[in-house]
Residue frames as qw, qx, qy, qz and C-alpha x, y, z in Angstrom:
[[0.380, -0.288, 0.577, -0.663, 15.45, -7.67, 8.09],
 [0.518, -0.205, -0.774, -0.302, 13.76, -11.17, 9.15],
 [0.394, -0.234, 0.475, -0.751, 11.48, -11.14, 11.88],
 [0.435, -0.018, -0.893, -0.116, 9.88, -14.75, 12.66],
 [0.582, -0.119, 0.303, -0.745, 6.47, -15.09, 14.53],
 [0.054, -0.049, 0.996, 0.054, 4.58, -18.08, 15.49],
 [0.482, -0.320, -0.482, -0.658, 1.05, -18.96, 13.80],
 [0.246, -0.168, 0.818, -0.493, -1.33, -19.67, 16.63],
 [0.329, 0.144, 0.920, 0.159, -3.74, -22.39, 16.64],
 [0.417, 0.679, 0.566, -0.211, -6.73, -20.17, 14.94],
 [0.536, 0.486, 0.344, 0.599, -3.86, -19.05, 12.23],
 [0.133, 0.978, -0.024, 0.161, -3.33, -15.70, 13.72],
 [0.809, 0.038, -0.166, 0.563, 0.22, -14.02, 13.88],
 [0.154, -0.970, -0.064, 0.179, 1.67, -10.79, 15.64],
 [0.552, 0.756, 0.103, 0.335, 3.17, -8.56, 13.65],
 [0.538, -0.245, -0.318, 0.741, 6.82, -7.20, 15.13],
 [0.177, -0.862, -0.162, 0.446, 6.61, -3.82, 16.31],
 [0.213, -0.379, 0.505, 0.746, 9.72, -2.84, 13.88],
 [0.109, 0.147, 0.793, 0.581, 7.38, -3.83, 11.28],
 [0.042, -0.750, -0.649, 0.117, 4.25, -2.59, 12.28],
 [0.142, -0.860, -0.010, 0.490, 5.69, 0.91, 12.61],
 [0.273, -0.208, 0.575, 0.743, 7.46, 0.49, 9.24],
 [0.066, 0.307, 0.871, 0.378, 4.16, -0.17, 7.60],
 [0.005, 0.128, -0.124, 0.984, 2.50, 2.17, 9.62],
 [0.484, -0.283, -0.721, -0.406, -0.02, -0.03, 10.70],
 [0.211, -0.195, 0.477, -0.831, -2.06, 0.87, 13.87],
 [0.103, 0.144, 0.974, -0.140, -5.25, -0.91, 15.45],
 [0.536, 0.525, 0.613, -0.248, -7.65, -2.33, 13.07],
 [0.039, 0.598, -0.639, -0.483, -5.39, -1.59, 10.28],
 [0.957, 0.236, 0.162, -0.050, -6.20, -4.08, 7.29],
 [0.227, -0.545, 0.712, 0.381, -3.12, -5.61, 6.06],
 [0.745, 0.520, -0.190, -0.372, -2.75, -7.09, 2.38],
 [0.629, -0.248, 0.704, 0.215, -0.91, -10.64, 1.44],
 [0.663, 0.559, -0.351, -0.351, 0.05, -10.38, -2.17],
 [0.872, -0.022, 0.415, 0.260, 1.53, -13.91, -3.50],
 [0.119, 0.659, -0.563, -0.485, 4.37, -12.74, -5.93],
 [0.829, 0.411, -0.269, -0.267, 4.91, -14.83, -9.23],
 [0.607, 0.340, -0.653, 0.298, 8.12, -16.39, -8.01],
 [0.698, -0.296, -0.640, -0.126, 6.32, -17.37, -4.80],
 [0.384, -0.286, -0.661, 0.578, 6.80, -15.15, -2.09],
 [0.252, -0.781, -0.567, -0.075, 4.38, -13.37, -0.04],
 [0.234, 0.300, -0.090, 0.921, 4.70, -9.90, 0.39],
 [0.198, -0.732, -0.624, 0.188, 2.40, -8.07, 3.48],
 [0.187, 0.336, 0.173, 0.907, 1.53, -4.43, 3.10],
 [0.219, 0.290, 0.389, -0.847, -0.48, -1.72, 4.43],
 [0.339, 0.375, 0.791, 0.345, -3.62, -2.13, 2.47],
 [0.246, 0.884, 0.306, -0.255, -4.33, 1.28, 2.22],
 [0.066, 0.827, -0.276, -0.486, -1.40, 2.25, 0.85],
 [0.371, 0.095, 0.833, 0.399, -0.95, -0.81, -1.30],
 [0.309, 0.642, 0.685, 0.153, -4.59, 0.37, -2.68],
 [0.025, -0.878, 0.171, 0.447, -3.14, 4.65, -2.72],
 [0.219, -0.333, 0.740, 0.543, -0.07, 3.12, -4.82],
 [0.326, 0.199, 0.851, 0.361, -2.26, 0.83, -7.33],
 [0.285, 0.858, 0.425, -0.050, -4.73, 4.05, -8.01],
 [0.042, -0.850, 0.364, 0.377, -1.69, 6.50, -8.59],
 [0.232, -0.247, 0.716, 0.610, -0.23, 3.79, -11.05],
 [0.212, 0.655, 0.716, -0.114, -3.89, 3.49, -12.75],
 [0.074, 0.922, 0.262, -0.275, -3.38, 7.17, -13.25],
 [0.591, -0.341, 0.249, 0.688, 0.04, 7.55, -14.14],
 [0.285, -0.081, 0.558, 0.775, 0.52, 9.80, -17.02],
 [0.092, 0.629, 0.772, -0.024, -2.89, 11.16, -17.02],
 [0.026, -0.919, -0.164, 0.359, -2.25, 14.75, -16.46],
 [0.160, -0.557, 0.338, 0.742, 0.14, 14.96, -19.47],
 [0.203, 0.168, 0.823, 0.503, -2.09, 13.56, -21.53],
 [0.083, 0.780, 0.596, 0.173, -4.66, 16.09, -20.70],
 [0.381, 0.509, -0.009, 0.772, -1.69, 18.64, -20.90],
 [0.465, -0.848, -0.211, -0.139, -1.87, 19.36, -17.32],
 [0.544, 0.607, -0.409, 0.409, 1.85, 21.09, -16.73],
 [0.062, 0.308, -0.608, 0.729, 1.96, 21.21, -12.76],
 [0.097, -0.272, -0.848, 0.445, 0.01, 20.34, -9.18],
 [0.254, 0.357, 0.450, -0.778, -1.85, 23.51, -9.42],
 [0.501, 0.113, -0.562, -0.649, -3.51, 22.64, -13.15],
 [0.241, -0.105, -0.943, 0.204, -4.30, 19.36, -11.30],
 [0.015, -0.385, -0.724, 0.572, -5.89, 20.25, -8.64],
 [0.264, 0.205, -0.085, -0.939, -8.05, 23.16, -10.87],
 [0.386, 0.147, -0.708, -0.572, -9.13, 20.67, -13.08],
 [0.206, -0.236, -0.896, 0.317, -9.95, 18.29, -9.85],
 [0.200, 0.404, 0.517, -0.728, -12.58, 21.23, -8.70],
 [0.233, 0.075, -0.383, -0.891, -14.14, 21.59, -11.86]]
């Protein structure tokens, strides 16, 4: 999908509807501009950009502390 908006003069842009609702972005939503290495700009929800980058942060935590399932998880979480 391309969707093509115009900057206005104080640099702001409105986000399409199709894309707002993909992103799940509602008012007063923060949105995130990453710059990729091969130079394009990627916009995200910034909460769930910042959900995603604490769940990879974690990855592979709970089998290193031999946690076999959701509900070991979550025990361990109330301790």
């Amino acid at each position: 999908m391309v969707e093509v908006t115009k900057v206005s003069s104080k640099g702001q842009v409105t986000i399409p509807l199709e894309l707002r609702r993909y992103l799940k972005l509602t008012e007063g939503s923060k949105v995130a501009f990453v710059l990729e290495d091969d130079g394009r700009v990627v916009i995200a929800n910034s909460s769930m950009l910042a959900l995603k980058e604490v769940q990879s942060a974690f990855a592979g935590e709970a089998e290193r502390l031999g946690l076999r399932d959701e509900s070991e998880v979550a025990a361990f979480l109330k301790k």
